[in-house]
C-alpha positions in Angstrom: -49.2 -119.4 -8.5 -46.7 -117.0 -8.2 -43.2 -117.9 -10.3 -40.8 -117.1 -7.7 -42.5 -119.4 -5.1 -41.1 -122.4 -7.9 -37.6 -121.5 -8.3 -35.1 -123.1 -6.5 -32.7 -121.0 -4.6 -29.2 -121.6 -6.3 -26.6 -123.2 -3.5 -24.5 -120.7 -2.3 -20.5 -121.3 -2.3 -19.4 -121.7 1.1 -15.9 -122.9 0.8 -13.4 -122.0 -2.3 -10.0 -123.3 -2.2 -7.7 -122.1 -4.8 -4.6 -123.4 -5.5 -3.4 -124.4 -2.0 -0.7 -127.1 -1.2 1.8 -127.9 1.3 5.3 -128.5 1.6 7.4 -129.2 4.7 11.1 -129.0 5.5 12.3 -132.6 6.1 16.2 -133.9 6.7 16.0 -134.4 2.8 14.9 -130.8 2.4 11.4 -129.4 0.8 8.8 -132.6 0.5 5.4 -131.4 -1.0 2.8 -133.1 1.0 0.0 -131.5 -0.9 0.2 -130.3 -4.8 -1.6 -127.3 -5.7 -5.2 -128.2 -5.9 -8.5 -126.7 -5.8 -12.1 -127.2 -4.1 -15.1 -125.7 -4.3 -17.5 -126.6 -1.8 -21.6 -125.4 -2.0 -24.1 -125.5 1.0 -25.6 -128.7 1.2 -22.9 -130.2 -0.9 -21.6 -133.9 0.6 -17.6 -134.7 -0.8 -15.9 -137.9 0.0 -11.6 -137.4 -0.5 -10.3 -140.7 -0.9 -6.6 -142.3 -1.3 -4.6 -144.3 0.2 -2.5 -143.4 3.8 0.0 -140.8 3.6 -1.7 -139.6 0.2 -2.3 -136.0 1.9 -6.2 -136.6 2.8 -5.9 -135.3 6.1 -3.5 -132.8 5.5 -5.9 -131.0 2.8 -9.1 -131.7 5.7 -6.8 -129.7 8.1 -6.1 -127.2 5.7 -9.6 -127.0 4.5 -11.0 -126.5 8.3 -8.4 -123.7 8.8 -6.3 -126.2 11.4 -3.2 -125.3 9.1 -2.2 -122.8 6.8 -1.2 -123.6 3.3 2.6 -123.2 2.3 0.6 -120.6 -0.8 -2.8 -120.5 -2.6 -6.0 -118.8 -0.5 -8.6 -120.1 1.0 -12.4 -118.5 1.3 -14.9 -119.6 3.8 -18.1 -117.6 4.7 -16.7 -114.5 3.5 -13.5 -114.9 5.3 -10.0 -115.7 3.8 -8.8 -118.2 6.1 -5.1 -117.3 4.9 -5.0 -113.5 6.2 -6.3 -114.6 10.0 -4.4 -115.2 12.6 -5.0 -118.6 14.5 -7.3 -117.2 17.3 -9.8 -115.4 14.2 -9.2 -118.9 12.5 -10.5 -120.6 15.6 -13.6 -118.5 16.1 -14.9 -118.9 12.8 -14.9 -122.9 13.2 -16.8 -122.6 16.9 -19.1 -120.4 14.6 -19.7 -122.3 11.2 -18.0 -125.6 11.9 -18.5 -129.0 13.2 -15.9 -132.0 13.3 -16.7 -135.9 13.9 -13.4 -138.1 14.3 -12.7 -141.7 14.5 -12.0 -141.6 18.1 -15.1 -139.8 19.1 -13.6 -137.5 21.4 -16.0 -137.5 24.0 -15.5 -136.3 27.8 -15.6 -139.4 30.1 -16.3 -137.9 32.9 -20.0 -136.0 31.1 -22.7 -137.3 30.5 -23.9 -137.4 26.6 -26.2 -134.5 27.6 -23.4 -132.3 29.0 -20.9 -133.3 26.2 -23.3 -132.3 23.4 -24.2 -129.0 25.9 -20.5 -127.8 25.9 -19.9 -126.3 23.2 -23.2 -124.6 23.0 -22.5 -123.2 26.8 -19.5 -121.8 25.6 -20.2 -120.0 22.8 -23.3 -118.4 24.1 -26.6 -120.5 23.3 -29.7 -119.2 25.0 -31.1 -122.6 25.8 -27.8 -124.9 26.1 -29.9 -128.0 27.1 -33.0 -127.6 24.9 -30.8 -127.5 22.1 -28.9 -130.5 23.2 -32.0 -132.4 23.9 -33.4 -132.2 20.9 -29.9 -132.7 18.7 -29.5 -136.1 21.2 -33.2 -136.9 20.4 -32.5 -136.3 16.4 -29.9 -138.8 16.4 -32.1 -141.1 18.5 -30.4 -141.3 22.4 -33.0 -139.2 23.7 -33.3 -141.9 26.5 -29.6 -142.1 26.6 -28.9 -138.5 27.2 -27.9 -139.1 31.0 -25.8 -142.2 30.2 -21.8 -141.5 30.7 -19.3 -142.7 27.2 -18.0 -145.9 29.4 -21.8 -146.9 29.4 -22.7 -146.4 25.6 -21.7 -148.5 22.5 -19.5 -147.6 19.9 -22.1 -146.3 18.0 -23.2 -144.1 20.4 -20.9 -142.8 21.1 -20.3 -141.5 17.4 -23.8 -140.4 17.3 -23.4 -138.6 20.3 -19.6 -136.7 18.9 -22.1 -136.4 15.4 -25.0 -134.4 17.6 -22.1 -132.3 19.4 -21.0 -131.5 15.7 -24.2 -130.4 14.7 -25.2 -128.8 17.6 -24.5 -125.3 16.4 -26.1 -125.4 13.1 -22.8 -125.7 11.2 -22.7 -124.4 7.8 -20.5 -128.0 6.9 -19.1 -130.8 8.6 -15.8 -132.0 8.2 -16.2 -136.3 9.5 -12.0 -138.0 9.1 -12.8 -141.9 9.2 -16.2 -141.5 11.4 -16.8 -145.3 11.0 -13.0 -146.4 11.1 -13.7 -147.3 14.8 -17.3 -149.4 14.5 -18.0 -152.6 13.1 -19.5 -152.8 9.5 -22.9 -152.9 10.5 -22.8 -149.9 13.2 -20.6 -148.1 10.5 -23.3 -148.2 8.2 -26.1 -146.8 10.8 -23.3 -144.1 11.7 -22.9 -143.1 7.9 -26.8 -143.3 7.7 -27.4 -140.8 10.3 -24.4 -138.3 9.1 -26.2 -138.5 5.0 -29.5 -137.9 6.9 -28.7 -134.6 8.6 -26.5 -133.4 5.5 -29.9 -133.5 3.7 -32.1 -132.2 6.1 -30.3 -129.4 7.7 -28.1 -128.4 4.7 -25.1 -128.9 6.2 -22.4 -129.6 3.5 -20.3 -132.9 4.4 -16.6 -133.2 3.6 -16.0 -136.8 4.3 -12.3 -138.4 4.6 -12.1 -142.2 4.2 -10.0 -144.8 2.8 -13.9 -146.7 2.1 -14.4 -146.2 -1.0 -18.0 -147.8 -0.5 -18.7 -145.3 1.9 -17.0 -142.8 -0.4 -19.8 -143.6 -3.3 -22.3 -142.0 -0.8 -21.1 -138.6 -1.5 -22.2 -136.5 -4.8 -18.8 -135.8 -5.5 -15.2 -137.5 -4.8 -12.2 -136.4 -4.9 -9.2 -139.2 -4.8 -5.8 -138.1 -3.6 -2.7 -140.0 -5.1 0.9 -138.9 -3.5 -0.3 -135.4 -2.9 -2.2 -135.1 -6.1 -6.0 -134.3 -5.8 -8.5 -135.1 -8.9 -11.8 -135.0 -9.1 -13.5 -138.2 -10.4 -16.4 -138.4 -12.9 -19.9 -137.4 -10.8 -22.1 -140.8 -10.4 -25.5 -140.6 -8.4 -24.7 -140.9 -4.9 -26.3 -144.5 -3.4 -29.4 -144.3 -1.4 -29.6 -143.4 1.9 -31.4 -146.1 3.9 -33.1 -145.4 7.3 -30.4 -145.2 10.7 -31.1 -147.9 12.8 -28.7 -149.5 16.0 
């Protein structure tokens, strides 16, 4: 058998943060909401940041996804540094190579799940909008709920329709603030099920922000933010991922 056919391809970097932070003017003057940290983030790679509130968690996601600019440091995604484009190159490079899932789902009321997962992938040009969406909706198990409206789905639903709009696209990685913050303990745990799945089957890296430090040990790496301060704690195996259900 040939020897190449064996070796495993090496995961490319994707994401490489290099001494970023953040400070802000306040009535107090400069407060540092972020201290200089870095990241490195590989394809297929799933990171938890965890901390307490007001710790910075968000504020590095944002700056991570290119929603903010960091006060110095740079920061290299596909090729691109995020810090030398202006917001609307910035913005166009997510719709390209980025999904988001929030807490609050975000969904359209007045579309259907179909059309809100179908959205996204009208606007930036798919060549079989609803195909696509079908079979994303059917991969996170609401085929039959595909013509349902958000006031007539569940909680859970509706994350798992926000999670097949976010991986409608392909994204090379995901960035999820407090998916399950919303849902019930049991939902929750179908909802982080489901995200784990597709993070191993389509290769998506995951850059999970939670306060759950349960759901935090699914990830293979964790990063813990402490007044602005981000270190990397000591790599454990990540807990097994059981089978999405609800």
């Amino acid at each position: 058998m040939n020897r190449a056919i064996n070796m495993q391809i090496e995961p490319t970097i994707i994401l490489d943060a290099q001494d970023i932070d953040k400070v802000v003017e306040g009535p107090d003057g400069a407060l540092t909401i972020l201290q200089p940290t870095r990241l490195s983030i590989r394809s297929g790679d799933s990171v938890a940041i965890i901390g307490p509130s007001g710790s910075g968690k968000t504020t590095l996601l944002g700056l991570l996804a290119g929603l903010d600019l960091p006060s110095s440091g740079k920061i290299r995604f596909m090729d691109q540094e995020l810090t030398e484009l202006d917001e609307d190159d910035r913005a166009a490079l997510r719709s390209q190579s980025v999904g988001f899932v929030f807490q609050s789902f975000h969904l359209l009321s007045s579309l259907t799940a179909l059309e809100n997962v179908m959205l996204p992938l009208e606007l930036y040009g798919e060549s079989n909008p609803e195909q696509r969406a079908r079979e994303v909706l059917e991969s996170v198990g609401l085929g039959e709920r595909a013509l349902h409206y958000p006031n007539q789905l569940s909680g859970g639903e509706k994350q798992r329709v926000a999670i097949a709009r976010a991986y409608a696209r392909r994204p090379e990685i995901l960035f999820a603030d407090e998916p399950t913050g919303n849902l019930d303990a049991n939902t929750g745990s179908a909802v982080t099920d489901l995200l784990f799945e597709l993070n191993q089957q389509q290769g998506t890296a995951l850059l999970l922000v939670t306060h759950d430090e349960r759901l935090a040990s699914r990830c293979a790496r964790v990063i813990r933010l402490e007044a602005g301060q981000a270190t990397e704690m000591p790599q454990t195996e990540p807990a097994p991922v059981a089978e999405a259900s609800g």
